[in-house]
C-alpha atoms as an extended CHARMM CRD file, in Angstrom:
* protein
*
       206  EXT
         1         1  UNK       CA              0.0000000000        0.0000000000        0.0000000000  PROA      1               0.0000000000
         2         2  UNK       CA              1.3290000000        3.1320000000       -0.9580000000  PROA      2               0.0000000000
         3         3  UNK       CA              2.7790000000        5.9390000000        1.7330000000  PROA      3               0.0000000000
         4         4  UNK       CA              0.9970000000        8.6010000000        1.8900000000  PROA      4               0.0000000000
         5         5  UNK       CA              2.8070000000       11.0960000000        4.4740000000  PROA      5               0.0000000000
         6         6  UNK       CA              5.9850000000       11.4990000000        2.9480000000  PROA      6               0.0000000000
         7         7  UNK       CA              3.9480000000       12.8030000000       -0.5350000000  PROA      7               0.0000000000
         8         8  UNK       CA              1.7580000000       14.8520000000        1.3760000000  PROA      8               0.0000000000
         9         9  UNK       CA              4.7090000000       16.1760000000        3.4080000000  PROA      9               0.0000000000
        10        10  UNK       CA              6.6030000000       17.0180000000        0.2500000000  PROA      10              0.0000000000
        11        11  UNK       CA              3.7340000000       18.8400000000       -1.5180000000  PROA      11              0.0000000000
        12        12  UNK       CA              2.8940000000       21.1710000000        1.7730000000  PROA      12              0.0000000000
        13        13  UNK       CA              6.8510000000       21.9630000000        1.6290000000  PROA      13              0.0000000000
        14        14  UNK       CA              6.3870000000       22.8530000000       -1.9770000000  PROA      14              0.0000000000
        15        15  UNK       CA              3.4450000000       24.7780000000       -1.0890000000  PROA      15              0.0000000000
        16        16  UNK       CA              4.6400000000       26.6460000000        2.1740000000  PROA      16              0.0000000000
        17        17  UNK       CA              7.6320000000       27.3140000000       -0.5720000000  PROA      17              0.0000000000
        18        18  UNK       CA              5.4170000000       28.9100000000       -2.8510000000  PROA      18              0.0000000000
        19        19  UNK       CA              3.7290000000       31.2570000000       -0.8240000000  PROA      19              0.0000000000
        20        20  UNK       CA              6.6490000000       32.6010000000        0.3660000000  PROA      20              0.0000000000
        21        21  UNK       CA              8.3660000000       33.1650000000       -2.5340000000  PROA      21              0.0000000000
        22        22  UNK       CA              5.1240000000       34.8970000000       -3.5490000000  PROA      22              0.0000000000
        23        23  UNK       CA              5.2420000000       36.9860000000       -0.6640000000  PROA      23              0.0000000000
        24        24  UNK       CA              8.5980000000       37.8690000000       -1.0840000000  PROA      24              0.0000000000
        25        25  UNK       CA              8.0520000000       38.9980000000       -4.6410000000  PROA      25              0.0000000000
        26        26  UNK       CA              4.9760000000       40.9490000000       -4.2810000000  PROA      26              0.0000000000
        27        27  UNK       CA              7.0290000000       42.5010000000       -0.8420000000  PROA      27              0.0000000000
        28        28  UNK       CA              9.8980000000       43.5350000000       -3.7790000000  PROA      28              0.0000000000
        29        29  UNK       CA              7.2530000000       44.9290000000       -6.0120000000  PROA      29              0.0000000000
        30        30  UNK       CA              5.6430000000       47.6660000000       -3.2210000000  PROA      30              0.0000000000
        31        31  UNK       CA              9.0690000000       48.2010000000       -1.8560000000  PROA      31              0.0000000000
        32        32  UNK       CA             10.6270000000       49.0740000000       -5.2590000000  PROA      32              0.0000000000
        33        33  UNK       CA              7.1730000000       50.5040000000       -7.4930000000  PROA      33              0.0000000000
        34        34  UNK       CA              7.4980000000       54.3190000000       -6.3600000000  PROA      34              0.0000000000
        35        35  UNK       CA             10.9560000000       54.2220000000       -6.5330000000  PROA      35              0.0000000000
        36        36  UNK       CA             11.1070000000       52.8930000000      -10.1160000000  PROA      36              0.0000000000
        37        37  UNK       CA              7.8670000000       55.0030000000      -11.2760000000  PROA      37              0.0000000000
        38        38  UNK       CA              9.8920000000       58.4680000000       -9.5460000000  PROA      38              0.0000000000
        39        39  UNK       CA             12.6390000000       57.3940000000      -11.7160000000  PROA      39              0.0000000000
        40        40  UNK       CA             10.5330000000       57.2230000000      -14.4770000000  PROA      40              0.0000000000
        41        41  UNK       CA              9.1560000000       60.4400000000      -13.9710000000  PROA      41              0.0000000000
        42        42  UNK       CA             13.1030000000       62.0450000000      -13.1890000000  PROA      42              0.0000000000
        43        43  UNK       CA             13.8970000000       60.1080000000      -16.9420000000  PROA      43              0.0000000000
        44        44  UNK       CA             11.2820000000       61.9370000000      -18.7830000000  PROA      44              0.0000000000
        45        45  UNK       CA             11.8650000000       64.8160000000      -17.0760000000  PROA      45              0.0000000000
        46        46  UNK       CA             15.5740000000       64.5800000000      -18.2290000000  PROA      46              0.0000000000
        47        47  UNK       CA             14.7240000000       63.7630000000      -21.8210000000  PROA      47              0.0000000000
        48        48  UNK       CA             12.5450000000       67.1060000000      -22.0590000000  PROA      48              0.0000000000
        49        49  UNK       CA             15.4010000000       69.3600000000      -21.1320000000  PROA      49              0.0000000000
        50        50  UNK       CA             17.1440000000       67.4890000000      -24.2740000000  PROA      50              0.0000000000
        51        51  UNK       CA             14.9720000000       68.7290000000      -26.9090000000  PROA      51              0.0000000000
        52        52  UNK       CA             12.9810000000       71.7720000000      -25.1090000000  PROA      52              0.0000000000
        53        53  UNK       CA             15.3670000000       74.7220000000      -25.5750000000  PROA      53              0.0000000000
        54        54  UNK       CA             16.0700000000       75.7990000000      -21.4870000000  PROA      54              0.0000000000
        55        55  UNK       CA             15.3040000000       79.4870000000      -22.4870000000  PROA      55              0.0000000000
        56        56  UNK       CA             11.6680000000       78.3230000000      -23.4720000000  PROA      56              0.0000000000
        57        57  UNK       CA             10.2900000000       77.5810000000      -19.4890000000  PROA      57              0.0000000000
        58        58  UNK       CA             10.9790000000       77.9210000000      -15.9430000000  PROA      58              0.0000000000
        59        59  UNK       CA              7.7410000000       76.1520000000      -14.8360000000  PROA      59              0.0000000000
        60        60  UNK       CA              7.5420000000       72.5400000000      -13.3270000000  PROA      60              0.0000000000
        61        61  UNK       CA              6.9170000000       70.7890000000      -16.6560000000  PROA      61              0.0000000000
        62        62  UNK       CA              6.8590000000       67.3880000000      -14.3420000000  PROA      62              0.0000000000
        63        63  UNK       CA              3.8090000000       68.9590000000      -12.3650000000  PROA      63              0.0000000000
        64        64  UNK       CA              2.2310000000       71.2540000000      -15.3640000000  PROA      64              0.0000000000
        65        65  UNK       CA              0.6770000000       67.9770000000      -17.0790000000  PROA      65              0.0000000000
        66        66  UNK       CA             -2.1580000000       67.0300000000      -18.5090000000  PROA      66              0.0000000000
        67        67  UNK       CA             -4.1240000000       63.7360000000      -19.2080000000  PROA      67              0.0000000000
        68        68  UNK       CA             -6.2790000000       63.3580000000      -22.4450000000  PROA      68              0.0000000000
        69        69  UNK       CA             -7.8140000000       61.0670000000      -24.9610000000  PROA      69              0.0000000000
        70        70  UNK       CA             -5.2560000000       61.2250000000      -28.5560000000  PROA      70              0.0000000000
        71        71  UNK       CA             -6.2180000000       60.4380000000      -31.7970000000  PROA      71              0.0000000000
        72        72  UNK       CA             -5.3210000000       56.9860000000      -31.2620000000  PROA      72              0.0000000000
        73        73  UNK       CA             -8.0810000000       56.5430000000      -28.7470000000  PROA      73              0.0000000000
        74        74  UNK       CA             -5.4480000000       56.1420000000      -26.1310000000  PROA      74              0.0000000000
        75        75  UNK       CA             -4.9820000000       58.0400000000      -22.7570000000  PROA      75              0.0000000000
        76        76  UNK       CA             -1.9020000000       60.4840000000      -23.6600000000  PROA      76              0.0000000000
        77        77  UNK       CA              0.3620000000       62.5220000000      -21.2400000000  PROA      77              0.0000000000
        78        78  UNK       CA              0.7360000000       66.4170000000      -22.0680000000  PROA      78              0.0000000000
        79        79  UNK       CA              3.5340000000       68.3000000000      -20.5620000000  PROA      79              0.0000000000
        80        80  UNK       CA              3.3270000000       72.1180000000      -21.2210000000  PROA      80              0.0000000000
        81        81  UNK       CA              6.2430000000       74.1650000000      -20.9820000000  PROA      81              0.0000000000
        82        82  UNK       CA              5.7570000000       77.9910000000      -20.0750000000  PROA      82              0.0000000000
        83        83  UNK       CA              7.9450000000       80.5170000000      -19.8100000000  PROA      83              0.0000000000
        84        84  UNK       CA              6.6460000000       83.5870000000      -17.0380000000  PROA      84              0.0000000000
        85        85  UNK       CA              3.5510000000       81.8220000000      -17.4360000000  PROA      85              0.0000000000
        86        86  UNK       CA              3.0120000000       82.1380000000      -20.8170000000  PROA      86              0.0000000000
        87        87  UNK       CA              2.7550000000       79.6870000000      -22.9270000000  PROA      87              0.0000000000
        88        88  UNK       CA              5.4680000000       78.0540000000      -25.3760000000  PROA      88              0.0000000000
        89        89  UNK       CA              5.3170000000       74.4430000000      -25.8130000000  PROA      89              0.0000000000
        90        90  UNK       CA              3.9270000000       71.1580000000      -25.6400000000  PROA      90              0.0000000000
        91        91  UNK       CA              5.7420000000       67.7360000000      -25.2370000000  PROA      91              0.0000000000
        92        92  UNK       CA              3.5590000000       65.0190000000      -26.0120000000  PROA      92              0.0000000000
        93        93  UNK       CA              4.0380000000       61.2460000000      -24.7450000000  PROA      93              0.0000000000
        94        94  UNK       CA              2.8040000000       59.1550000000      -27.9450000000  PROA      94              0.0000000000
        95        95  UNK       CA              3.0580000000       55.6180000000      -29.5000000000  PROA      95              0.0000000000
        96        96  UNK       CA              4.2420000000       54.1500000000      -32.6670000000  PROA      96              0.0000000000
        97        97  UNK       CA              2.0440000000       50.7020000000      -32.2480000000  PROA      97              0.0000000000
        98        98  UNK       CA              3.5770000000       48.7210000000      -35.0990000000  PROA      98              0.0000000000
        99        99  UNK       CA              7.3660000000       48.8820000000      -34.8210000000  PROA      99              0.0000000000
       100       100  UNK       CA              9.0720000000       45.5180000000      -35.9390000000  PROA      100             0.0000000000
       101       101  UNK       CA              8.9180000000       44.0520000000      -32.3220000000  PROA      101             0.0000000000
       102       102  UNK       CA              5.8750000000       45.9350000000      -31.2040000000  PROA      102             0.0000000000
       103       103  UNK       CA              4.9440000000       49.7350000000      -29.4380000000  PROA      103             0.0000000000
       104       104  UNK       CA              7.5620000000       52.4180000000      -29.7350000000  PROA      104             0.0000000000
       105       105  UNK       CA              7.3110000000       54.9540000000      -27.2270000000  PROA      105             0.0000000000
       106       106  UNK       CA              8.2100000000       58.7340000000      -27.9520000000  PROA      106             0.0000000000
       107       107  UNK       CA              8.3750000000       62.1470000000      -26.4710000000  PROA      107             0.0000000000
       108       108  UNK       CA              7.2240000000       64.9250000000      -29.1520000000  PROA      108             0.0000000000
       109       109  UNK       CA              7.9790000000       68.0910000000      -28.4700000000  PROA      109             0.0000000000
       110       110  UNK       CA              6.1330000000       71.2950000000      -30.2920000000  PROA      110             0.0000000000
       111       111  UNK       CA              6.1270000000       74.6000000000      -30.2530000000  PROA      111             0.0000000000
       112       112  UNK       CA              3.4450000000       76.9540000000      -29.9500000000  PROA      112             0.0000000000
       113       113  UNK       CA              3.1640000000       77.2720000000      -34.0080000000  PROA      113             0.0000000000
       114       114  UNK       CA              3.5650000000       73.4810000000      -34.0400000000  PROA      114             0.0000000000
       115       115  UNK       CA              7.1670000000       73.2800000000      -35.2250000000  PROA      115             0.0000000000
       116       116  UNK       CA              9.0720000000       70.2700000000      -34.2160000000  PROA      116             0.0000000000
       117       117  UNK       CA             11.3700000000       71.5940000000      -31.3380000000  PROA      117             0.0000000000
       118       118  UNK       CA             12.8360000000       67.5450000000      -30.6980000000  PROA      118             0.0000000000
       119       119  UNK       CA             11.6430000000       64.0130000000      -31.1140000000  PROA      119             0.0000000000
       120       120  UNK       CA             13.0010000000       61.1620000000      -28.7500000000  PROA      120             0.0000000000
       121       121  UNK       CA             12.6650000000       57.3570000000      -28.0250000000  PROA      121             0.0000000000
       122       122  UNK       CA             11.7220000000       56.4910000000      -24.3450000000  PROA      122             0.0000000000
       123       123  UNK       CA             11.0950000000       52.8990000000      -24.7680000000  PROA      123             0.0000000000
       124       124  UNK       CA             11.3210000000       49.9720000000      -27.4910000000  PROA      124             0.0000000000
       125       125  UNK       CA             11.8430000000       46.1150000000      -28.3510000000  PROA      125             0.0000000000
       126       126  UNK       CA             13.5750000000       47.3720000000      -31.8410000000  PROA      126             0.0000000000
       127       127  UNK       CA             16.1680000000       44.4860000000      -33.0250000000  PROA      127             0.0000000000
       128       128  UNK       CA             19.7480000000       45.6690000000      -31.7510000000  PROA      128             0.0000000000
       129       129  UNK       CA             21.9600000000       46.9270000000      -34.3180000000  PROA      129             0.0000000000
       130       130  UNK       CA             19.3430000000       47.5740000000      -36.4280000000  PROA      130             0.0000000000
       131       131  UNK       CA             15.9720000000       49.0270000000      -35.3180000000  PROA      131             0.0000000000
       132       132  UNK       CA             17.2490000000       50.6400000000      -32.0800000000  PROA      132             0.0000000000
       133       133  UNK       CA             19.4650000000       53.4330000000      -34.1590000000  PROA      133             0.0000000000
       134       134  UNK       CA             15.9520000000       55.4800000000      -33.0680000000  PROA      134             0.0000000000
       135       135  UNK       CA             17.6180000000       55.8280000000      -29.7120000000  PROA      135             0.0000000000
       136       136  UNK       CA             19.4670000000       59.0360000000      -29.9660000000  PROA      136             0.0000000000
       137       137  UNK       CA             22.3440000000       56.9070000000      -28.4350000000  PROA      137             0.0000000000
       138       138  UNK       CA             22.9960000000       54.7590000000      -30.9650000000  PROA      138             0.0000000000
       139       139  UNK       CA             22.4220000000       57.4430000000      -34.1580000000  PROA      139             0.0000000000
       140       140  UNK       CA             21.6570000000       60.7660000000      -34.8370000000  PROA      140             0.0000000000
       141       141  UNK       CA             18.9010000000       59.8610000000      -36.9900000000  PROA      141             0.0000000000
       142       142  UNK       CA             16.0020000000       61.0450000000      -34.2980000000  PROA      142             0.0000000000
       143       143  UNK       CA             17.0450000000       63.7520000000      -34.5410000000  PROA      143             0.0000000000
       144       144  UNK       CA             16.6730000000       65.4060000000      -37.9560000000  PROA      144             0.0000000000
       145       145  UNK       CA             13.1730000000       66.1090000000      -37.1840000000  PROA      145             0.0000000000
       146       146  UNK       CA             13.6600000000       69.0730000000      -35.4460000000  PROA      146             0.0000000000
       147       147  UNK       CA             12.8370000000       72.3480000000      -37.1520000000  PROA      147             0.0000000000
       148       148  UNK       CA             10.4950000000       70.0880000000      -39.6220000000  PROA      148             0.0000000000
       149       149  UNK       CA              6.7120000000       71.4300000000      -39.6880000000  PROA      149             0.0000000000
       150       150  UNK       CA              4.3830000000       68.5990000000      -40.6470000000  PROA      150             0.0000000000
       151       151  UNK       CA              0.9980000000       70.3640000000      -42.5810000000  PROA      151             0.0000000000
       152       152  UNK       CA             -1.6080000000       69.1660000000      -44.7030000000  PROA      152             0.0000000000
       153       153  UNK       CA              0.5400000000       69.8640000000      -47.6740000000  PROA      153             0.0000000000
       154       154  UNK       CA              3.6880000000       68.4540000000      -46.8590000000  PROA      154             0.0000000000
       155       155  UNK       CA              1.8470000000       65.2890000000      -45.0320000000  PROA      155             0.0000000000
       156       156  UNK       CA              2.4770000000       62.8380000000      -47.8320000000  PROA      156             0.0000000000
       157       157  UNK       CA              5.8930000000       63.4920000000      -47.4190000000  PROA      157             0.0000000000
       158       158  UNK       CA              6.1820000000       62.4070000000      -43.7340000000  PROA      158             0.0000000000
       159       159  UNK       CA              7.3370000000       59.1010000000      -44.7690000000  PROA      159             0.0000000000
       160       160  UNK       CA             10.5320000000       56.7660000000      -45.6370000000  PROA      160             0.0000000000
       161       161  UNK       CA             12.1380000000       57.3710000000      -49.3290000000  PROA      161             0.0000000000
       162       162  UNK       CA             11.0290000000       53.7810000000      -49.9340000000  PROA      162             0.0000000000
       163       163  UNK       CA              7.5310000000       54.6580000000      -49.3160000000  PROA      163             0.0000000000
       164       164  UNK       CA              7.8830000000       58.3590000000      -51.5160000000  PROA      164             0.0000000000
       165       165  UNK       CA              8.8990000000       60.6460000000      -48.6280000000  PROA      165             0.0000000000
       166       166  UNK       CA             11.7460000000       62.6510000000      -47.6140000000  PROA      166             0.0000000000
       167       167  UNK       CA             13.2230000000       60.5190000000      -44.7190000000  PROA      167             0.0000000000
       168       168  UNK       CA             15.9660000000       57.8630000000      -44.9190000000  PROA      168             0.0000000000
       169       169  UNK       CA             15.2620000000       54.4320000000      -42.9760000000  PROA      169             0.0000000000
       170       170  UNK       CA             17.6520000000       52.4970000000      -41.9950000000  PROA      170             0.0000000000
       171       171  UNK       CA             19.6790000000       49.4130000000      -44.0690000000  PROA      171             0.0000000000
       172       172  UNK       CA             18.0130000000       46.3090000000      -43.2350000000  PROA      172             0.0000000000
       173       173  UNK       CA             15.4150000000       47.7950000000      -40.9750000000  PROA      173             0.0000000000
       174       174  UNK       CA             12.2820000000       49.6590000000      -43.2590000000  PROA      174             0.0000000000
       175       175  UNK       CA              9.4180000000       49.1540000000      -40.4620000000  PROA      175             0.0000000000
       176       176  UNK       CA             11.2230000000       51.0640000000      -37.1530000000  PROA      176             0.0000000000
       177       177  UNK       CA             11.1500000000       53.8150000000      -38.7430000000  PROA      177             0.0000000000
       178       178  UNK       CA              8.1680000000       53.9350000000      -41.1890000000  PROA      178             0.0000000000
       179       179  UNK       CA              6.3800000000       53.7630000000      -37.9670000000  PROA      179             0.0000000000
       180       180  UNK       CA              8.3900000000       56.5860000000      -36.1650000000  PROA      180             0.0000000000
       181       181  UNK       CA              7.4640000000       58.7440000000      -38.7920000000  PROA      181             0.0000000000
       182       182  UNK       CA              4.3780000000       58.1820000000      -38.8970000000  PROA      182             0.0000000000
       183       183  UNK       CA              3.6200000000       58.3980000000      -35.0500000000  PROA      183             0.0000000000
       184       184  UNK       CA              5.2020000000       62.0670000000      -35.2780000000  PROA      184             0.0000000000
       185       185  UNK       CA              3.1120000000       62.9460000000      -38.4880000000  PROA      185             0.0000000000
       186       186  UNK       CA             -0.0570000000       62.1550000000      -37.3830000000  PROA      186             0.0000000000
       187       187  UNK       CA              0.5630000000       63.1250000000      -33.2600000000  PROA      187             0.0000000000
       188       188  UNK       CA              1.7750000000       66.4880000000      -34.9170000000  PROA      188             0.0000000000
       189       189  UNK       CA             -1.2480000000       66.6710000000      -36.9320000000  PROA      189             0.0000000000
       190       190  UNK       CA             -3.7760000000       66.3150000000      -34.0440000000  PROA      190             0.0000000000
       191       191  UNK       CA             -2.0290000000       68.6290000000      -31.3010000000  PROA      191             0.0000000000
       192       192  UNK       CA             -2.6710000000       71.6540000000      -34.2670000000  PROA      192             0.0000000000
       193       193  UNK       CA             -6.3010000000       70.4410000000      -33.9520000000  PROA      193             0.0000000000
       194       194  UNK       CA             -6.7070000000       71.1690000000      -30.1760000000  PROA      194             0.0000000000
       195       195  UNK       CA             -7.9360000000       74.4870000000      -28.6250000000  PROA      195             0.0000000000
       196       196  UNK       CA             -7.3500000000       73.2910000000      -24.8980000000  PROA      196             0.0000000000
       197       197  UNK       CA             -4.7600000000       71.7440000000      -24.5690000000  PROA      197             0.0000000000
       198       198  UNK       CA             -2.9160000000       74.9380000000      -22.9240000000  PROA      198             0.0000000000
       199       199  UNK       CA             -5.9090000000       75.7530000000      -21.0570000000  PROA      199             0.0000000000
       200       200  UNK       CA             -7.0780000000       72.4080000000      -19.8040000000  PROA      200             0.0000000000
       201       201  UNK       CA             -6.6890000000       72.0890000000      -15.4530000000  PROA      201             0.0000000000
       202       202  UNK       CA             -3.1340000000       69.6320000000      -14.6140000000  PROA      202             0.0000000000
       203       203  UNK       CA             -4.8840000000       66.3670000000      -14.4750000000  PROA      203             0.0000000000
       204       204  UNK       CA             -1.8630000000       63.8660000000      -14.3510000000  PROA      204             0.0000000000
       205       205  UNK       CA             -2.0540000000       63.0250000000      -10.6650000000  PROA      205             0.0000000000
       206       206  UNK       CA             -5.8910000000       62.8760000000      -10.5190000000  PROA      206             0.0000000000
């Protein structure tokens, strides 16, 4: 007849082991969350003062934030940058959905006539070597947008050479940024179509 205990004594180790190791990782996760989501927050912060011109604000861009529905039917983070109160630019947190390896996550900054003060990656799955020369690390290439205007008539040109625009893609590696350029085009296109977006109350922390 077959033992019993020493099965059953086995399994409630196992089990006693698994809840503890559960515990311990959900104890690492509220230990660590606000530390890793205030580094966030100091990251994007950081990436701002890269392609907001420092004579443009002296508000709390961090804290001067706003929380809205984009054009892709997405909650969107608004950052407005003022200088003596008045206003002179938006940075707007936006999302390539259909880079090679997934969502591409950018920072698009604009000024108040909608010129493109600085583009940059925040986050990415992009093939090393080859789709991640979007990080401003690894190539320059992010950064030829700024200056660029994107308008109604110029539109169709907000795209790769390959596909009939003006931009160069990268060797090997057509989809990263065919879908960069895009996000930019048509998150450019839809901050010229809002009214509020100065005005609107700081809803970020809401």
């Amino acid at each position: 007849m077959l033992d019993i205990k020493p099965i059953s004594k086995a399994s409630g180790i196992l089990a006693l082991f698994a809840i503890c190791t559960t515990g311990l990782v959900a104890l690492t996760h509220i230990q660590t969350k606000d530390k890793i989501a205030s580094e966030k927050e100091r990251a994007i912060v950081r990436t701002i003062s890269q392609i907001v011109p420092p004579d443009l604000y002296n508000n709390q861009i961090a804290q001067d934030c706003l929380m809205v529905e984009n054009h892709q039917g997405t909650q969107s983070r608004i950052f407005r940058a003022r200088l003596n109160e008045i206003n002179s630019a938006l940075i707007i947190e936006t999302i390539a959905p259909n880079g090679y390896n997934g969502r591409i996550e950018l920072l698009v900054a604009l000024a108040k006539d909608h010129q493109i003060l600085g583009v940059r990656t925040t986050a990415h799955n992009e093939t090393p070597g080859l789709g991640d020369k979007i990080e401003v690390t690894k190539s320059n290439w992010i950064e030829h947008f700024a200056g660029l205007y994107v308008t109604a008539e110029n539109s169709k040109k907000w795209a790769v050479r390959k596909d009939g625009g003006t931009f160069d893609g990268f060797t090997g590696a057509t989809i990263t940024p065919r879908a960069v350029i895009k996000a930019i085009k048509e998150t450019t296109l839809w901050a010229a179509e809002q009214e509020s977006l100065f005005a609107a109350k700081s809803n970020c922390g809401a």
